[in-house]
C-alpha positions as CSV (number, residue, x, y, z in Angstrom):
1,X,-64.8,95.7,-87.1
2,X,-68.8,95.8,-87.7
3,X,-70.7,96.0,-84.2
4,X,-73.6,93.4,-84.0
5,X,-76.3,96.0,-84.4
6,X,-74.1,97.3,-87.5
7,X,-74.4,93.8,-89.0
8,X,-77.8,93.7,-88.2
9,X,-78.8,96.7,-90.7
10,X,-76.5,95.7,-93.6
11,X,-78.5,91.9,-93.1
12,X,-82.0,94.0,-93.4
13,X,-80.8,96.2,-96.2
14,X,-79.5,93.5,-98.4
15,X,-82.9,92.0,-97.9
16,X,-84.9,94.7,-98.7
17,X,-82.9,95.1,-101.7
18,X,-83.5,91.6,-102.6
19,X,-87.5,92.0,-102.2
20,X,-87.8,94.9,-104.5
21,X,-85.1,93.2,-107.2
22,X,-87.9,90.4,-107.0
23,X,-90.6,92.7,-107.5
24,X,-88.7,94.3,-110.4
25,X,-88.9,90.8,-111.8
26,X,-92.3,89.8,-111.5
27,X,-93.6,93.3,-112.9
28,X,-91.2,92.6,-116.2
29,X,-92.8,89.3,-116.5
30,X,-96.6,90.1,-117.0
31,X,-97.2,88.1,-120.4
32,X,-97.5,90.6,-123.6
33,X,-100.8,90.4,-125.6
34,X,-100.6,88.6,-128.3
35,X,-99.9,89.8,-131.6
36,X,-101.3,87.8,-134.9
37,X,-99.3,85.6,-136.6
38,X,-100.0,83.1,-139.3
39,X,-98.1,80.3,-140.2
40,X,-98.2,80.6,-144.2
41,X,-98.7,83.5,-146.5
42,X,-100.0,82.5,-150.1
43,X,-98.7,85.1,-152.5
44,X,-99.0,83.1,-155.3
45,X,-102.9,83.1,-155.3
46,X,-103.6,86.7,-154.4
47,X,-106.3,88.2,-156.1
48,X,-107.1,91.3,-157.3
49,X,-110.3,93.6,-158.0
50,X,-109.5,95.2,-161.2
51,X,-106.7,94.9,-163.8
52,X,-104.3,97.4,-164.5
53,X,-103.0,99.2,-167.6
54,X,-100.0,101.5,-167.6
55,X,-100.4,105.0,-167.1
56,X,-103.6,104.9,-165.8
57,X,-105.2,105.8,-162.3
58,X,-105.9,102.5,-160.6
59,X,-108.0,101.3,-157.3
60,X,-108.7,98.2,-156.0
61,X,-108.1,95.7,-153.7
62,X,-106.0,92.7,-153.5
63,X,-106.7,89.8,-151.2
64,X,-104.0,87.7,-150.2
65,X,-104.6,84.1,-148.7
66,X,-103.2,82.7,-145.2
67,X,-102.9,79.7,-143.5
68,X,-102.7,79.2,-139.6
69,X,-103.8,82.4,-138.4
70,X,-103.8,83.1,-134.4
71,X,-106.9,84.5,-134.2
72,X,-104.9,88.0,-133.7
73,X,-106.4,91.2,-134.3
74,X,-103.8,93.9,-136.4
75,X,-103.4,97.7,-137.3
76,X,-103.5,99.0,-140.6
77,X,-100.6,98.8,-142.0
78,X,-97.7,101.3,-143.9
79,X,-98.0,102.0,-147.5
80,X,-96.2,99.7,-149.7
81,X,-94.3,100.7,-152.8
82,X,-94.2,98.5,-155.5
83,X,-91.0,97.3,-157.6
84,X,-90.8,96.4,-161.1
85,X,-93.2,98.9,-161.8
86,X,-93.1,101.8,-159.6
87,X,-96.2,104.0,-159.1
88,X,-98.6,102.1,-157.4
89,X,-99.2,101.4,-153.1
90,X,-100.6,98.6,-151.2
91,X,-102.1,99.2,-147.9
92,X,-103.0,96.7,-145.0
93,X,-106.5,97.3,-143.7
94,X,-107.0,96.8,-140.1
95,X,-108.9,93.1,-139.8
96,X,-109.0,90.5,-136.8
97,X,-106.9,87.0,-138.2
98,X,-108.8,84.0,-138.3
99,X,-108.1,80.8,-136.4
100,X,-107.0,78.7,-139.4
101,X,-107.2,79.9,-142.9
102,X,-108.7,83.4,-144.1
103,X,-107.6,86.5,-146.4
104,X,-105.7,89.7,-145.5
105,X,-107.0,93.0,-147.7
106,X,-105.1,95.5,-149.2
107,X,-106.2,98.7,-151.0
108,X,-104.0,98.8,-153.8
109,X,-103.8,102.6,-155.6
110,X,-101.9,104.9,-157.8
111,X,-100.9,105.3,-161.5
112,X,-98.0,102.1,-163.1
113,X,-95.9,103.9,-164.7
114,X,-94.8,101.2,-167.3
115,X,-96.4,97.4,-168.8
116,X,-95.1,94.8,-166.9
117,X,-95.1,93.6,-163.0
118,X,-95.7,95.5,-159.9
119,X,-94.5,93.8,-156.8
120,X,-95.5,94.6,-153.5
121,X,-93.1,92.9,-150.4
122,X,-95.3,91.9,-148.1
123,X,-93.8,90.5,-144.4
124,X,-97.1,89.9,-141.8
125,X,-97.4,87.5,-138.9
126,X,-93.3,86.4,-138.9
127,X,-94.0,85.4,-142.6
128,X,-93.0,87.1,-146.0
129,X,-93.9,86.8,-149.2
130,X,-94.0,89.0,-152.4
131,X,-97.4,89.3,-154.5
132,X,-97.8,90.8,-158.1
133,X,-100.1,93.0,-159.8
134,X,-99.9,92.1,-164.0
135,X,-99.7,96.0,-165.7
136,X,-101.2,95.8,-169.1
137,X,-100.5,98.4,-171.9
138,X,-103.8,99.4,-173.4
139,X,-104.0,103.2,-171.4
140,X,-107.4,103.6,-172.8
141,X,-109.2,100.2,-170.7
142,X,-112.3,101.5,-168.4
143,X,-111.8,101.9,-165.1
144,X,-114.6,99.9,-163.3
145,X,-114.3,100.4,-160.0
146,X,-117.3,103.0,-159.3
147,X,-119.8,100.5,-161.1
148,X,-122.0,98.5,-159.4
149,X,-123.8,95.1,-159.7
150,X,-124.5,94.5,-163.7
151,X,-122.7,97.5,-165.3
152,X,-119.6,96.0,-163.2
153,X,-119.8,93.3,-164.9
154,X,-120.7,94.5,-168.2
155,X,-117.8,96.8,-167.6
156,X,-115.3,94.1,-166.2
157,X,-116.2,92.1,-169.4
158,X,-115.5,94.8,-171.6
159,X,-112.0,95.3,-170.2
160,X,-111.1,91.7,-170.6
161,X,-111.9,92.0,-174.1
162,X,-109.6,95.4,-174.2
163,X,-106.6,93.1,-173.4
164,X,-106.9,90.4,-176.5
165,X,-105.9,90.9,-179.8
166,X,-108.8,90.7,-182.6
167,X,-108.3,87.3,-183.1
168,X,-108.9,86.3,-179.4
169,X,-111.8,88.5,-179.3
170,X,-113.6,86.5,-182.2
171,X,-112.9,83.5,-180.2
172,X,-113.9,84.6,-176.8
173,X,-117.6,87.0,-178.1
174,X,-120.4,84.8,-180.0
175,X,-123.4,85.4,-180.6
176,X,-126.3,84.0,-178.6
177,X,-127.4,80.7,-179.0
178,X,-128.7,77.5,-177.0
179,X,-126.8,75.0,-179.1
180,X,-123.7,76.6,-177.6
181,X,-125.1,77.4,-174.0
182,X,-125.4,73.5,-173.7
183,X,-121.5,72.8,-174.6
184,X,-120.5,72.2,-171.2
185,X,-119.1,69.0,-169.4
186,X,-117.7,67.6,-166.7
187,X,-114.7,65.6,-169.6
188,X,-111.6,67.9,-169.6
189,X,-111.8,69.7,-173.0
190,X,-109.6,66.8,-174.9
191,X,-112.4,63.7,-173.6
192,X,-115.2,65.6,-174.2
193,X,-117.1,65.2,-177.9
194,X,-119.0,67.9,-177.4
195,X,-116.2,71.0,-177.0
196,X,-116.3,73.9,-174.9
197,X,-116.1,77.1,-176.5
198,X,-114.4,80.6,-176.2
199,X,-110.4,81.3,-175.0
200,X,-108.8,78.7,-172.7
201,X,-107.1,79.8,-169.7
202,X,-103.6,78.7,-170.9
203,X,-103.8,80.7,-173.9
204,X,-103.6,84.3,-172.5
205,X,-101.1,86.2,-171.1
206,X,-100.6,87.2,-167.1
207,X,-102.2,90.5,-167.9
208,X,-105.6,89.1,-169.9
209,X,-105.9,86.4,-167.3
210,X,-105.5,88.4,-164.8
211,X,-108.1,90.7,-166.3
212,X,-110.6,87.6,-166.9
213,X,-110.1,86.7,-163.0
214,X,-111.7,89.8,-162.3
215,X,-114.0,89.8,-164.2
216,X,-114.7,86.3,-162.2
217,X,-114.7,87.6,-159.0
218,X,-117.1,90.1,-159.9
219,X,-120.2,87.0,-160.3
220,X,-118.7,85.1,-157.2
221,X,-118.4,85.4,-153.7
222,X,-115.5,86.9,-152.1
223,X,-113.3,86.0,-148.7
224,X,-115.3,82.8,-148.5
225,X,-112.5,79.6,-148.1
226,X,-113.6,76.9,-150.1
227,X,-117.0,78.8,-151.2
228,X,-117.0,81.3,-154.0
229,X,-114.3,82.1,-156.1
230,X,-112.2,80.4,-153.5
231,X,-114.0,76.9,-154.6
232,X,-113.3,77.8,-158.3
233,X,-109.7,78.6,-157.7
234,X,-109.4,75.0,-155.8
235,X,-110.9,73.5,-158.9
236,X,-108.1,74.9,-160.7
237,X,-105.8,73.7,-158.3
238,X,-107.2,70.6,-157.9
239,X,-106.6,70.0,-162.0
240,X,-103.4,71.5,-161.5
241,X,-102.7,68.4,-159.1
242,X,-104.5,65.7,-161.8
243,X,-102.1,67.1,-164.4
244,X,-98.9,66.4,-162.4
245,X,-99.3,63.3,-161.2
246,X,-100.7,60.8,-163.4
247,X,-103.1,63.1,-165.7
248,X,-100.3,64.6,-168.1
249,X,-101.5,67.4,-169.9
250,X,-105.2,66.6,-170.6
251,X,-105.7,68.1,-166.9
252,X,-104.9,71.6,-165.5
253,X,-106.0,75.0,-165.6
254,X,-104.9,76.1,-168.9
255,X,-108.1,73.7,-169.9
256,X,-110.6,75.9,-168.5
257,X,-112.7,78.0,-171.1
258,X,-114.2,81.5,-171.0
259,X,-116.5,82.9,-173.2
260,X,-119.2,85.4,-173.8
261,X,-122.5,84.5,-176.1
262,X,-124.4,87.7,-177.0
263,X,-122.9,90.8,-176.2
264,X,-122.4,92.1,-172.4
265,X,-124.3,94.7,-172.3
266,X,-127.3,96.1,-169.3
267,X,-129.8,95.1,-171.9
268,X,-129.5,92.3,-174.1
269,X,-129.7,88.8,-173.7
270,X,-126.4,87.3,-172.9
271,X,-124.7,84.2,-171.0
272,X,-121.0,84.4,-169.2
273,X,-119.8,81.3,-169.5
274,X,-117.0,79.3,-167.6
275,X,-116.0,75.9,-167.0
276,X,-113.2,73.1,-167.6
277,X,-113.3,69.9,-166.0
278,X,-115.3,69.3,-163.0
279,X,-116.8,73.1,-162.8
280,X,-119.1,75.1,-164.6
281,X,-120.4,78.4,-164.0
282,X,-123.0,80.0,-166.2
283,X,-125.0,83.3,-165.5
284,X,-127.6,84.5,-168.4
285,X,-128.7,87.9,-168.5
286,X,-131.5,89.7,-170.2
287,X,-133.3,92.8,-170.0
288,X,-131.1,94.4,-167.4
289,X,-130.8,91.9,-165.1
290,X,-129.8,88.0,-164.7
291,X,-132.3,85.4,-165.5
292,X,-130.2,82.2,-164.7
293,X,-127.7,80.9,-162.9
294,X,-127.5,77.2,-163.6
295,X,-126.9,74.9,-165.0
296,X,-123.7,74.9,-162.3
297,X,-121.5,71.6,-162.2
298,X,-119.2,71.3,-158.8
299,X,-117.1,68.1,-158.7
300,X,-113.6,67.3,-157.7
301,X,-110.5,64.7,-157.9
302,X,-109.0,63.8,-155.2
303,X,-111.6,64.4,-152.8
304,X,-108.9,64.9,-150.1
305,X,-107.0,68.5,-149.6
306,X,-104.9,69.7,-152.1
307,X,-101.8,72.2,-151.2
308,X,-100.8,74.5,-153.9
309,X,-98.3,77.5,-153.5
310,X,-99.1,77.3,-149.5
311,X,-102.1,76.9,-149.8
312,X,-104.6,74.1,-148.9
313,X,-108.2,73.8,-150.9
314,X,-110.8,71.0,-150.4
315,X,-113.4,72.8,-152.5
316,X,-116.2,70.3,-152.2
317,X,-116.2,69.1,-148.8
318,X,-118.6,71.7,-146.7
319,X,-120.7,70.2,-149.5
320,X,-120.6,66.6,-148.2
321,X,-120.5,67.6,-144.6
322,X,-123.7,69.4,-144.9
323,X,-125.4,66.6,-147.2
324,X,-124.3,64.3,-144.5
325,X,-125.6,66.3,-141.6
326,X,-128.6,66.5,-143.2
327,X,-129.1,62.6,-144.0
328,X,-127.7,62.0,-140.5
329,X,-130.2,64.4,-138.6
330,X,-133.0,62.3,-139.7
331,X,-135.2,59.9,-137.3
332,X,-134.7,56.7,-138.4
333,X,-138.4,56.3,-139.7
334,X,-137.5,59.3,-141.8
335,X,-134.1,58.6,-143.4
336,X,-136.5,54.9,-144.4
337,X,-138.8,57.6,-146.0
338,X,-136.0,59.7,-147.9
339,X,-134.5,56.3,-149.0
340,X,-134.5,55.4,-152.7
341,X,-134.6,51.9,-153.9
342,X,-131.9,51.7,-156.3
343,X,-128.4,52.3,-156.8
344,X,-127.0,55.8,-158.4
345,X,-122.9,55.4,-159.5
346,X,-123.8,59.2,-160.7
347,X,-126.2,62.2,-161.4
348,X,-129.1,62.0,-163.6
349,X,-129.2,65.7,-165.3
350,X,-125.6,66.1,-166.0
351,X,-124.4,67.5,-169.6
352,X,-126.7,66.7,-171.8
353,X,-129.5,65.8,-170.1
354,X,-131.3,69.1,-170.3
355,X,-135.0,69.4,-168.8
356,X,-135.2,65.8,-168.3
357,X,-136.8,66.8,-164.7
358,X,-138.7,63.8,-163.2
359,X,-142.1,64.4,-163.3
360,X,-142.8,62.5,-160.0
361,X,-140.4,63.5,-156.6
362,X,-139.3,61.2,-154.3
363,X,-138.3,60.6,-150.7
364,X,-139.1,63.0,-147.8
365,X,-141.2,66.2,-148.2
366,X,-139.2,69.1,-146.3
367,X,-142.7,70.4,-145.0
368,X,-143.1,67.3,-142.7
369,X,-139.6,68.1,-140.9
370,X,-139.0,70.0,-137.7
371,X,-137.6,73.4,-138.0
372,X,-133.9,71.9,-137.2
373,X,-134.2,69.9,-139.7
374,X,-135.8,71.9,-142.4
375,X,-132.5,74.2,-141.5
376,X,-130.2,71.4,-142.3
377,X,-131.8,71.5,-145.7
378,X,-131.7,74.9,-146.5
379,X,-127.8,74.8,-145.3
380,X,-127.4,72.5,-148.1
381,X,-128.6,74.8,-150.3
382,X,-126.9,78.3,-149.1
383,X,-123.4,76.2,-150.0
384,X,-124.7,75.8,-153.5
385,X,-126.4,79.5,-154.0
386,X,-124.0,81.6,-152.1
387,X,-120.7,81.0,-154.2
388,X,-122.5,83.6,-156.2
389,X,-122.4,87.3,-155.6
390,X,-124.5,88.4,-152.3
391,X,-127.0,90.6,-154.7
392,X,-127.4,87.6,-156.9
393,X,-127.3,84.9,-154.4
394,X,-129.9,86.8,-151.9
395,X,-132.6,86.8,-155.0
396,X,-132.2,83.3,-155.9
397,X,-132.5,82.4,-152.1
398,X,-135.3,84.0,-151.7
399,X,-137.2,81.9,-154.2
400,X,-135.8,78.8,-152.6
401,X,-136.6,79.6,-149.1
402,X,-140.2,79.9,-150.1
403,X,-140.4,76.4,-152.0
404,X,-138.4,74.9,-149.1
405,X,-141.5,73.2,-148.0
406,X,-142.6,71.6,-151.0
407,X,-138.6,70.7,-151.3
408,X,-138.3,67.2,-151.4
409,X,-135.3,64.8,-149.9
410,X,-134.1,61.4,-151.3
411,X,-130.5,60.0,-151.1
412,X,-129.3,56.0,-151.8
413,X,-126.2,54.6,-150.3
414,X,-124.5,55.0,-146.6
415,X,-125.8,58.3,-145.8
416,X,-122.4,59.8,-145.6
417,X,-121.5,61.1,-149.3
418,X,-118.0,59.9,-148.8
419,X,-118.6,56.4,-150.0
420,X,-118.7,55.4,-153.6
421,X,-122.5,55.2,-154.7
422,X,-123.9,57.6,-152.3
423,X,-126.3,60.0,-153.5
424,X,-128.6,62.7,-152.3
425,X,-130.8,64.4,-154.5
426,X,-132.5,67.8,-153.4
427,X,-135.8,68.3,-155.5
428,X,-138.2,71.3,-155.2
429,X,-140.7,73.3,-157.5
430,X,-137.5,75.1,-159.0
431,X,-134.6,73.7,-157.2
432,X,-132.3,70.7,-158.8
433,X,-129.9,69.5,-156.5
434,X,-127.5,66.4,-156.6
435,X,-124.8,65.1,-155.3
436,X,-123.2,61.1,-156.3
437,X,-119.9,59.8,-154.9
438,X,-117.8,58.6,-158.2
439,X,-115.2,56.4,-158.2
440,X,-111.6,57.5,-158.8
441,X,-110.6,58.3,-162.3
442,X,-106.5,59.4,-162.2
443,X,-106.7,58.9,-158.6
444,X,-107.4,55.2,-158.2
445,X,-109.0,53.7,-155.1
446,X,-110.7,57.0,-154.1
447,X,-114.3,57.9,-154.3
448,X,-115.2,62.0,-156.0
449,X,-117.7,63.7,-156.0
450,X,-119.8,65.2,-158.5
451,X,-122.8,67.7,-158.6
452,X,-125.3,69.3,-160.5
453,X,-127.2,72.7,-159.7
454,X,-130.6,73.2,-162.2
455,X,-133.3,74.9,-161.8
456,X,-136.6,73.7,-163.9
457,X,-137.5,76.8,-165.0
458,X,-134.3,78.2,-164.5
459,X,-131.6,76.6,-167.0
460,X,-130.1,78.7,-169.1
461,X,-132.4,81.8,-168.2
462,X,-135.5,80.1,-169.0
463,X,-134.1,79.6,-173.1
């Protein structure tokens, strides 16, 4: 039988004991730091610096899209071995996610040891997906990655031509000329009377197009959503949609051209030349460096976001947001002074209409604006000039910056470039800048938009 004062200390011990179990408790519970998650990986889409050819040395980098990233920072990651073909690693460099969408880099090396497909298993963030490197079989192609600005391209050029057979090549090089530098549109290929020229996307192999998209990415900005090559991929994607529902086989990414007039080379005169329906990219080079960028066409249907592989685009719509900031920052007595008179269902210099600049501008001179505002303009402009590389881009910004004064502003419509009819029009001593809200064409009841980059001394490399 326990004495009172026994009792007593078996009460205080079991309390004690109760105390530090509760301690125990909290001290487990302090909340873990979060790790980085995403909530889609986009595989499908991953793009790579250089192509590969069997039994040659490669490195690169491959970029692989997410969606709904944490914000999370993460460690560099284990080497992984690819499948398919074996001989080649792919490495997670340490990066910080983004909250939303964003890219995750991988240095990608070794030697294929056979043509074909090297997978890499990728599992990041509680998601997994596999992405694939094409393995060509010409041994001899150039390796490019050591060059820089326009040898890289020159050399990137050179080793998409390395991948087609003669016949492609005679359809993909052509000699310089203007009458072919002007056959672009923004018709797919099949409405068009005037046709693209050079190779169409859907007539190469994994391995050549793979080997044209970096050449691409090469001229256009990287890790940029929506801006860059990211726009032209949601271009593509945004055809890709057109085609399957309600478009049929007029649409789609296979309709996209590529092709080379004059020779790449660090000398000559030459033009890259890109485009399908809705986008078209043209850089001129001569003398050793580029001479033009424009003219550039950006447009696409629907307007609204388009998922593809897990992966959302909406290539044109900083575009808009910043036209409308711009219109919408004005003072009242302002926007009356920007305004234009009549009614614009598109742009004036599209295809065809070459150096048909109006001789008079209109609308609001930039110089008269506040510093904001003047800002808001040259925002408009950055989403136009930077989709090209930064070397490129920070030359032909320059120039742009210094005319921003003398810039003029004049738009028709609501003001908010989402309604059919709207239109701003950005006008300097070399800039060329429009924008027009277009009704729906295989999506009905929509309003797209389309817009032209020139440049009036510009086009074509001055040609």
């Amino acid at each position: 039988m326990r004495t009172p004062r026994s009792s007593f200390a078996a009460s205080l011990l079991a309390a004690l004991l109760l105390i530090t179990s509760c301690q125990k408790d909290e001290t487990t519970a302090t909340p873990v730091a979060t790790t980085a998650t995403v909530s889609a990986l986009s595989c499908g889409t991953a793009m790579f610096s250089a192509a590969a050819v069997s039994g040659a040395a490669y490195s690169g980098t491959a970029t692989v899209p997410y969606t709904g990233g944490n914000g999370g920072t993460y460690a560099a990651g284990g080497a992984i071995a690819s499948t398919g073909v074996a001989g080649l690693t792919a490495t997670l460099q340490t990066g910080t996610l983004a909250s939303g969408a964003g890219n995750l880099a991988f240095v990608v090396s070794g030697t294929p040891a056979a043509t074909g497909t090297a997978t890499f298993a990728l599992s990041f963030g509680g998601q997994a997906c596999s992405f694939a490197l094409p393995v060509g079989a010409t041994a001899s192609a150039t390796d490019c990655s050591s060059a820089t600005g326009l040898a890289r391209v020159v050399c990137l050029a050179e080793a998409f031509k390395a991948t087609l057979t003669a016949a492609q090549v005679a359809t993909v090089q052509l000699a310089y000329s203007k009458a072919d530098a002007v056959k672009w549109s923004n018709l797919p290929q099949a409405l068009t009377q005037t046709k693209r020229v050079g190779i169409n996307f859907g007539a190469l192999s994994s391995t050549q197009l793979a080997a044209a998209k970096a050449l691409l990415t090469a001229v256009l900005a990287q890790g940029v959503t929506n801006e860059g090559y990211d726009e032209m991929e949601g271009n593509l994607a945004a055809d890709d949609y057109l085609a399957a529902n309600g478009g049929g086989s007029t649409y789609g990414a296979g309709n996209y051209y590529l092709a080379f007039l004059g020779t790449p080379s660090t000398t000559g005169l030459w033009e890259l030349q890109f485009g399908g329906h809705h986008y078209t990219f043209a850089n001129t080079y001569s003398g050793g460096k580029i001479t033009g960028v424009t003219p550039s066409f950006r447009a696409v249907e629907p307007m609204a976001a388009v998922t593809v592989n897990g992966r959302t685009y909406q290539p044109v719509e900083q575009e808009r947001q910043a036209f409308a900031a711009l219109l919408g920052g004005l003072s009242t007595a302002e926007q009356a002074t920007a305004k234009l008179s009549g009614t614009f269902t598109d742009i004036l210099l599209g295809p065809g209409v070459d150096g048909q600049f109006p001789t008079t501008k209109q609308g609001l001179k930039a110089g008269t604006l506040s510093t904001d505002k003047q800002a808001l303009v040259l925002s408009a402009i950055k989403l136009y000039v930077n989709d090209l590389d930064s070397q490129t881009a920070a030359t032909v910004l320059a120039t742009y910056t210094a005319d921003l004064a003398d810039t003029y502003v004049a738009y028709s419509g609501t003001g908010t470039m989402s309604q059919q009819n709207d239109y701003v029009r950005l006008d300097g001593p070399h800039l060329w800048l429009e924008y027009s809200a277009q009704g729906g064409i295989v999506i009905k009841g929509t309003p797209h938009p389309h817009s032209v980059w020139r440049d009036r001394t510009g086009d074509y490399g001055g040609n």
